[in-house]
C-alpha positions, 0 to 999 in steps of 0.5 A: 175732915182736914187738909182735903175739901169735902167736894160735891159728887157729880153723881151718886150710884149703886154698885151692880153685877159687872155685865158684858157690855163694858171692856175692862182696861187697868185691873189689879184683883190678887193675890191678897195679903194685905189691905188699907183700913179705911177711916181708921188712920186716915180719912182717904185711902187711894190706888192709882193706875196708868189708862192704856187707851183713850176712851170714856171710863163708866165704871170702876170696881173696888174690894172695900168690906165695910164694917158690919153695922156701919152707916157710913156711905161710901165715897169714891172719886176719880181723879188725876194723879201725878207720881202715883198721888192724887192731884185733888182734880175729881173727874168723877164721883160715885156714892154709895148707899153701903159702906163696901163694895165688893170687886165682882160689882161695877160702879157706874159713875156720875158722868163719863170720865175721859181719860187719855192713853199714858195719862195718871189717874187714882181712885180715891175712897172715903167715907161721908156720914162717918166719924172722924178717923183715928183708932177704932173708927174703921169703916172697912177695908180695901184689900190688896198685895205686896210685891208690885204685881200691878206696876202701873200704879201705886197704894197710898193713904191721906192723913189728913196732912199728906199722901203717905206711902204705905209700903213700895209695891204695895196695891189695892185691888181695883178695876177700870172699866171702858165703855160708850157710857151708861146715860139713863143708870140702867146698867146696859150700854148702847147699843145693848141698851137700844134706848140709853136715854130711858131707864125702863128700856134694856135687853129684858125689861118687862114689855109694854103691849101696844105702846109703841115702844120696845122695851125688852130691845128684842126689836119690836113692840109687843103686839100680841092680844090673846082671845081665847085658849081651848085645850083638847085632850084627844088631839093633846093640842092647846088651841090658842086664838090671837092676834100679832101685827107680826104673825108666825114672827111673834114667837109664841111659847107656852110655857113649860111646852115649848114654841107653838106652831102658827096656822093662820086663818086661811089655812 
């Protein structure tokens, strides 16, 4: 690879469903009638955008349709831009264990990126463990459209040389995602994720019993212990005999039958 260093991520990631807890801010997802191949006639294909707040971005999504049978990972870094063309200035970094990612994915990147309010910025995808580019070395495609839908950015590709306009009006579809930040790579934010620091603790994780911990993010550890079932056929009643630190509160369900109704010992 020439003309371009080969920089450390600051981070590696896989791609996982987009979840609630982010808020988008720049989007560009249709129509598509056209794309960039990547690897093919340049080692870099990149779409910049314009950030409308100032926050932390944890996450963006691409549509990149890696080549059937490619081992090459791919590669995307955030970086600022200038005019519409990336500065070499990475402010963040994913690697992926595939070669595409699809755009209903989010990828979570290394750290959060700041980003400011009016400022240029560019995702910038390539490829590590790949040939190098020239004809027949594609790797995938990141599709896109014609006619300057998106108008806060622009599509342009690295030769190896120089950033090169593809096209005017030309754009890749693209997402970035704004967001508190996702610590532990768990894919939940705070406050969803009321332990951002523990990747074993996310709204409904398996639930530990009786280790002071609470796992699920359903507010409270779980405490039930269960001693012995009796189903009477008379009555049509299962009898369930246990404890719970928090008593009616704990909620019991049997499965396929509904919530059970408490009664204490002293009624």
């Amino acid at each position: 690879m020439i003309g371009r260093p080969l920089l450390e991520p600051r981070g590696s990631a896989i791609a996982v469903p987009a979840q609630a807890q982010a808020v988008i801010d720049q989007s560009h997802t249709s129509p598509h009638n056209l794309g960039a191949a990547l690897n093919e006639c340049c080692g870099f294909s990149s779409q910049s955008f314009t950030s409308s707040v100032t926050g932390d971005s944890v996450a963006v999504s691409v549509n990149i349709i890696g080549r059937d049978g490619s081992e090459a990972l791919l590669r995307l870094d955030i970086e600022t831009a200038e005019d519409g063309l990336p500065t070499g200035a990475v402010l963040g970094s994913a690697v992926l264990p595939t070669a595409g990612s699809l755009i209903g994915d989010m990828v979570f990147l290394g750290a959060p990126v700041p980003l400011t309010a009016g400022a240029e910025y560019a995702i910038v995808a390539r490829y590590e463990n790949a040939p190098p580019p020239g004809p027949g070395s594609g790797q995938g495609h990141w599709t896109g459209s014609s006619g300057n839908i998106y108008t806060r950015g622009q599509h342009v590709s690295h030769d190896g040389t120089r950033w090169l306009y593809d096209g005017l009006g030309f754009d890749l579809h693209f997402i970035t995602w704004m967001g508190g930040g996702d610590l532990d790579g768990d894919g939940w934010f705070a406050p969803d994720d009321c332990d951002d620091n523990d990747a074993a603790v996310y709204p409904g994780a398996p639930e530990v019993r009786w280790d002071d911990i609470d796992q699920d993010c359903n507010g409270y550890d779980m405490t039930i212990d269960v001693f012995k079932a009796n189903y009477e056929p008379r009555e049509s009643v299962l009898k369930v005999k246990a404890t719970s630190s928090l008593g009616a509160a704990a909620g019991l369900e049997v499965l396929g039958d509904g919530p059970m109704r408490f009664k204490s010992d002293t009624d």
